[in-house]
ZAMARGU-4260 file (C-alpha; in steps of 0.2 Angstrom, whole numbers, plus 5000, padded with zeros to 4 digits):
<rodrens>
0) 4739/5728/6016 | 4750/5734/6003 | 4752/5750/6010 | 4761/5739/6028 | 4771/5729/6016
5) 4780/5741/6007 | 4781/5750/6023 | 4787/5737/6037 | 4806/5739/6040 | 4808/5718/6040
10) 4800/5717/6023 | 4809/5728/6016 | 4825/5719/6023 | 4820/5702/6016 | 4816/5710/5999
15) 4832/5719/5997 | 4841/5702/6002 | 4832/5695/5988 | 4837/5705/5976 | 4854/5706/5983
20) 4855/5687/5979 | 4848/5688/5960 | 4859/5703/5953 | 4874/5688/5961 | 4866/5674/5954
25) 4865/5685/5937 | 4884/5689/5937 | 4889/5672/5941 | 4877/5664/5926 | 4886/5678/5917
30) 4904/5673/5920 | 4899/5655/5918 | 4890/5659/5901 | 4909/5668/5897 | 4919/5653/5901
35) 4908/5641/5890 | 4909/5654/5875 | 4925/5656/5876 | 4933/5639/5880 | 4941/5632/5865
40) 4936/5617/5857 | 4946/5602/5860 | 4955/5610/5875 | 4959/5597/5888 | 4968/5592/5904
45) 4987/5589/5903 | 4988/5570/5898 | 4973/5572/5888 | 4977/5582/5871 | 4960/5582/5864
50) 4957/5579/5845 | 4972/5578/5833 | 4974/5593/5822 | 4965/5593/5804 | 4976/5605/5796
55) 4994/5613/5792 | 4997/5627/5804 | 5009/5641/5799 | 5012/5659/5801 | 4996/5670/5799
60) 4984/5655/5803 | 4970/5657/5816 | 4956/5649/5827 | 4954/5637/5838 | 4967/5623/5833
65) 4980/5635/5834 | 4973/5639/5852 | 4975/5619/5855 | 4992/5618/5847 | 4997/5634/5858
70) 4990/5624/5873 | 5001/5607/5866 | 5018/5620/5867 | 5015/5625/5885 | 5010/5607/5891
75) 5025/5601/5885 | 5037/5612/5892 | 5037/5629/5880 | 5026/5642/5887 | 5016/5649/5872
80) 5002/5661/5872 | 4985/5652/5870 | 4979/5668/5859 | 4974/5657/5843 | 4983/5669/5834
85) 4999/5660/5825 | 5012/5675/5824 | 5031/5675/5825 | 5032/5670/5844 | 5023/5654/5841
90) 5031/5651/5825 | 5047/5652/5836 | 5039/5639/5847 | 5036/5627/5837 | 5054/5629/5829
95) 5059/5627/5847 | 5050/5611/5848 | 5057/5603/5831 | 5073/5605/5836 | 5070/5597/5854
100) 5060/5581/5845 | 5074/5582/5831 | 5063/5583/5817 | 5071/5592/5801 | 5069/5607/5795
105) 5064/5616/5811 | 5054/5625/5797 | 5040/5631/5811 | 5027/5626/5800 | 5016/5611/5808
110) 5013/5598/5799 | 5006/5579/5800 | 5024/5574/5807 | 5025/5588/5821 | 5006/5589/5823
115) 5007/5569/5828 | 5024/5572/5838 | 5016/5586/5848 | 5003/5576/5851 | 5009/5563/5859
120) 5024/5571/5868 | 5007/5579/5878 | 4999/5563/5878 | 5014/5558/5887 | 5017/5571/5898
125) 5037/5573/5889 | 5045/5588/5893 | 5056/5599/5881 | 5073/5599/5889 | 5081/5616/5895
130) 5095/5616/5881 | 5091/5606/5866 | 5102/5594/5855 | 5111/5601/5839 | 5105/5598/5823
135) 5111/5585/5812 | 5110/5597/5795 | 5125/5605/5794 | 5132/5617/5780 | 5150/5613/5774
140) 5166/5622/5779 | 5170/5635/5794 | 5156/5646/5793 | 5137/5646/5799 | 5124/5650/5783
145) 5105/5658/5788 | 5091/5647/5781 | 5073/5654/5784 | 5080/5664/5800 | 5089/5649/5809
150) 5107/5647/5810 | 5114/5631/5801 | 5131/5625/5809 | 5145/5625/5800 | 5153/5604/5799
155) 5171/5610/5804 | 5165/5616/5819 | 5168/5608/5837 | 5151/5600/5845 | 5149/5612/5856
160) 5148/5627/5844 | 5133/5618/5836 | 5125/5616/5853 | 5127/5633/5854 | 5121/5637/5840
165) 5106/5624/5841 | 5101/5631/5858 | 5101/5652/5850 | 5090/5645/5838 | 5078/5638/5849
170) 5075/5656/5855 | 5080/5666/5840 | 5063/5674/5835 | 5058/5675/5853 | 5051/5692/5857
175) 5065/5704/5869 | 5059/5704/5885 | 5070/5716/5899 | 5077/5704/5912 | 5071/5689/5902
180) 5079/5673/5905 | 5087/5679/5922 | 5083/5666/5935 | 5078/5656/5925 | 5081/5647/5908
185) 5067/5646/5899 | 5057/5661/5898 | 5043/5670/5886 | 5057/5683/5879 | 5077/5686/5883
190) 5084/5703/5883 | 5102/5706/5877 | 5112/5697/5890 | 5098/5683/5892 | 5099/5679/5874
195) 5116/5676/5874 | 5118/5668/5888 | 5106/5655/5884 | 5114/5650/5869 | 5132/5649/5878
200) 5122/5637/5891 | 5116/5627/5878 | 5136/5623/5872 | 5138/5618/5890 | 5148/5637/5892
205) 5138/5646/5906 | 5131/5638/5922 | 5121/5652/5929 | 5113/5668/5922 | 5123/5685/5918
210) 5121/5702/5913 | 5128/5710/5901 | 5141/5719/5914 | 5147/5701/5925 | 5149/5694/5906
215) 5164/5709/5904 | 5172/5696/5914 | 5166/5682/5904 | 5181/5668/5898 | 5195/5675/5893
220) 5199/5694/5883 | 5201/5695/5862 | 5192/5686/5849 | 5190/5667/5849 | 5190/5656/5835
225) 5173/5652/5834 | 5165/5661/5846 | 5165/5680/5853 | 5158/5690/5864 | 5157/5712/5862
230) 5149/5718/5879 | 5148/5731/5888 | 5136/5736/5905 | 5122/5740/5893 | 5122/5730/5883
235) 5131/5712/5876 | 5129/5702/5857 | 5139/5690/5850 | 5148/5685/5833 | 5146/5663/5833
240) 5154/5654/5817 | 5151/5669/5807 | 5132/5675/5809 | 5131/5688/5823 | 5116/5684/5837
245) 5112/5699/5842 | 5094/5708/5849 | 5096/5725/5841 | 5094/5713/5824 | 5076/5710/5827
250) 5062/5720/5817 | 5047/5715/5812 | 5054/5716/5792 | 5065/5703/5800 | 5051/5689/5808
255) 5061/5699/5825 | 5075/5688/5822 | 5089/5690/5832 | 5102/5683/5821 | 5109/5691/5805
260) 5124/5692/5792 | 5130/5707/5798 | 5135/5719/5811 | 5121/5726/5820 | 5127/5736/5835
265) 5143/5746/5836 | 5159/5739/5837 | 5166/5756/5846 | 5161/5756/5865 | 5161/5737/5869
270) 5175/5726/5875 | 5180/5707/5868 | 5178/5691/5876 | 5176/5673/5871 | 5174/5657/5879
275) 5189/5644/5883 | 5196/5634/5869 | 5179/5643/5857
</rodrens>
């Protein structure tokens, strides 16, 4: 009897079926056991933020709050890597998120304040505008002073220079990205001519997305007041009340910040423009 079992061409079907169906039925306990291992605690629908944080977040912290507090960013409107590891793009992130919920300093650290303003932005469903709204610190006279990587606005400046300055800080330790914030505003990184463009569009000064060759063309030619463009096809940074906002700044000595006190690229092969009445 044995013998015709293993011998009979319909058995031998039936049986390979079977165990067809368990090697499937093994890979999808197998995924399923991945997925409950790896889900983070806390994690939850948009709407539904899950449990409050229980500590300070800052740079270098890890685990799964930071995956929750990753997951908080991109529910309300700034995509952040759910990686739970809090390096320099999330830190950027939550400066981003400050600024937008006006809560002062946009140090990037998470405390009980942002922590509970996070929380129930998501709870909410509150989006972070495109641009965001200047800062109310200011630092006094004409020129812009760098505070922990961020751009202080100077108080003799015209509104729009602090939204401009207010919106490059939003992305300023963002990582570079080719072609990013082309399209489309918000993006995970900006390139060169993203960058800059993003802060002129948060002053209210560009409407729609530009390279770094169309901005050659940008305003009007020469130095403005407060505000000045040095572009080329490849290649576009600017100089904004004083502090230059430029991608070729960013480092990782430097947080990958693209603003600095001075003079990053070369002044020799680009040409000067700057914005009407800036």
């Amino acid at each position: 009897m044995p013998e015709f079992i293993v011998n009979d061409p319909i058995s031998r079907s039936f049986r390979a079926s079977i165990s067809s169906m368990m090697v499937v039925a093994a890979a999808v306990g197998m995924v399923l056991l991945a997925a409950m291992v790896l889900a983070p605690a806390g994690a939850s629908a948009a709407g539904r933020p899950g449990p409050p944080l229980r500590r300070v977040l800052r740079a270098g912290a890890h685990g799964r709050d930071v995956h929750r507090l990753q997951r908080w960013l991109t529910e309300v409107g700034i995509p952040t890597i759910a990686d739970g590891d809090f390096g320099p793009v999330t830190k950027s992130a939550v400066r981003r998120f400050q600024l937008a919920a006006q809560l002062s300093p946009p140090s990037g650290t998470v405390g009980a304040r942002t922590a509970a303003t996070l929380r129930s932005w998501v709870r909410k469903g509150t989006k972070v505008p495109v641009t965001v709204a200047a800062p109310s610190a200011t630092t006094p006279g004409p020129t812009a002073t760098l505070v922990d990587g961020l751009a202080v606005a100077p108080a003799d400046a015209p509104a729009v220079v602090k939204q401009v300055i207010a919106a490059a800080n939003a992305i300023a330790t963002t990582p570079y990205v080719y072609a990013g914030g082309h399209g489309a505003w918000d993006s995970a990184g900006y390139d060169c001519s993203g960058s800059v463009g993003y802060a002129l569009h948060g002053g209210g000064l560009l409407s729609h997305t530009e390279d770094s060759g169309q901005m050659e063309t940008y305003g009007l030619p020469g130095a403005g007041e407060w505000i000045t463009l040095w572009t080329n096809a490849g290649h576009v940074y600017a100089r904004i009340a004083g502090l230059w906002f430029d991608t070729a700044a960013q480092s990782s000595s430097n947080g990958q910040d693209r603003w600095s006190v001075r003079r990053i690229s070369p002044r020799r092969g680009f040409i000067q423009r700057h914005p009407h009445g800036y």
